[in-house]
C-alpha positions as CSV (number, residue, x, y, z in Angstrom):
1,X,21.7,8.8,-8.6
2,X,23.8,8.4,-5.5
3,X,26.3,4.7,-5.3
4,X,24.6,3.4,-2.7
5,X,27.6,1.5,-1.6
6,X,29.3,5.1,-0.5
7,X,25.7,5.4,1.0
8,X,26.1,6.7,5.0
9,X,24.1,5.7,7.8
10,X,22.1,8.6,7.9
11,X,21.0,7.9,4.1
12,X,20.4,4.6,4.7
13,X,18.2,5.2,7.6
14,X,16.4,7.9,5.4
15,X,15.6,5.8,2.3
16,X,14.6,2.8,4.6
17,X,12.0,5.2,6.3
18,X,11.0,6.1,2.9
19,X,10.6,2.5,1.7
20,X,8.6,1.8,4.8
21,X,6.0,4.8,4.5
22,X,5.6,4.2,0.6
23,X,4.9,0.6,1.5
24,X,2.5,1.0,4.6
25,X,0.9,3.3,2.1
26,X,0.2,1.1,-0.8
27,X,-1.1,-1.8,1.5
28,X,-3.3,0.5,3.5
29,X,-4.4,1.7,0.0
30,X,-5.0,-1.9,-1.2
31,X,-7.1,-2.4,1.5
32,X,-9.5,0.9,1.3
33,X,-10.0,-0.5,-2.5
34,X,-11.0,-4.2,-0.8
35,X,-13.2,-2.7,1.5
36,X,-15.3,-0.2,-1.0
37,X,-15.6,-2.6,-3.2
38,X,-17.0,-5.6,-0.4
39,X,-19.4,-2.7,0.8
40,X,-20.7,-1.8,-2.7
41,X,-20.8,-5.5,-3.6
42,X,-22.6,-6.1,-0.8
43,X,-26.1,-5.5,-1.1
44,X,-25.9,-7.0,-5.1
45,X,-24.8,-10.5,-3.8
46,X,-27.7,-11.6,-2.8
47,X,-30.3,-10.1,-5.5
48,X,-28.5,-12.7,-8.1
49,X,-31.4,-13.7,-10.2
50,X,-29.2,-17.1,-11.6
């Protein structure tokens, strides 16, 4: 593992990119999981025999 207080700016830059993408990915992937789930729920929400 690199010190990242002898970090340059080019590595900064890089791993902030990299925290950005990995982020943006996991909250699009959150919401693909959201919206499969509302679709399948979907038609079952309203057959509730209770």
């Amino acid at each position: 593992m690199s010190d990242p207080s002898r970090e340059t700016d080019v590595e900064l830059k890089a791993r902030r990119g990299r925290n950005i993408a990995l982020a943006l990915g996991l909250v699009l992937f959150v919401i693909l999981i959201f919206v499969v789930t509302i679709i399948r729920l979907g038609g079952n929400v309203t057959n509730n025999p209770s």
